[in-house]
C-alpha positions in Angstrom: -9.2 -1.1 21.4 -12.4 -2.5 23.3 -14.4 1.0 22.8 -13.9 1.1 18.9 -16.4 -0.2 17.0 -15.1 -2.9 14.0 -15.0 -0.3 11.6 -12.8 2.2 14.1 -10.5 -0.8 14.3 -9.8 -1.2 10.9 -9.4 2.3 10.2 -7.3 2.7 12.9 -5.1 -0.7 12.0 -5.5 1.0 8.6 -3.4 4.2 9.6 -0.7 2.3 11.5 -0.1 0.3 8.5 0.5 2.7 6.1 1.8 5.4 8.7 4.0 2.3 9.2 5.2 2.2 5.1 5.5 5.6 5.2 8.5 5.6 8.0 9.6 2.3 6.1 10.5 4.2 2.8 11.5 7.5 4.0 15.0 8.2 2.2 16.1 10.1 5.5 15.7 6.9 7.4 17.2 4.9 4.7 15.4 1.1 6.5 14.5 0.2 2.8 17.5 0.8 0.7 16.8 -1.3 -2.3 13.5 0.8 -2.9 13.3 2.8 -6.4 13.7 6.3 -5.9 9.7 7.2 -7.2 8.7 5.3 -3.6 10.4 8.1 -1.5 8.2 10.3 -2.7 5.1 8.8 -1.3 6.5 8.6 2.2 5.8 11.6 3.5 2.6 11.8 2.0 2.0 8.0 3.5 3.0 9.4 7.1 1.1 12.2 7.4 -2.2 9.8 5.6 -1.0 7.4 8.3 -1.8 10.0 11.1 -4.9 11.3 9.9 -6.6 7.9 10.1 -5.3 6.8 13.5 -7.0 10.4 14.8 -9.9 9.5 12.8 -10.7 6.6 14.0 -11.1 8.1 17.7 -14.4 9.3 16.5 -15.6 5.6 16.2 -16.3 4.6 19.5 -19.0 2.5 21.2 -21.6 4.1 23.2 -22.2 3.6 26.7 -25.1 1.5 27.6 
């Protein structure tokens, strides 16, 4: 994480968080049980949301001096 800029960090920190949730309420997975049923419908939506940010924040990088 050296070569990310601050922002690239917390978009990347960002992702793994919710990417995190997302795995967290999954009904397959069944690691939450005691969640409402509306929640599992965010997971996979969380997951793939999750991903998209970690890839993003690639593109924030420091530049070589």
């Amino acid at each position: 994480m050296k070569k990310h800029t601050p922002f690239g960090k917390m978009v990347f920190w960002l992702g793994f968080v919710i990417f995190v949730l997302g795995i967290a309420f999954n009904g397959t997975l069944d690691i939450i049980q005691d969640a409402p049923e509306s929640v599992y419908s965010f997971s996979t939506p969380a997951i793939i949301i999750g991903i998209i940010l970690i890839t993003i924040s690639n593109v924030f990088k420091k530049e070589n001096d």
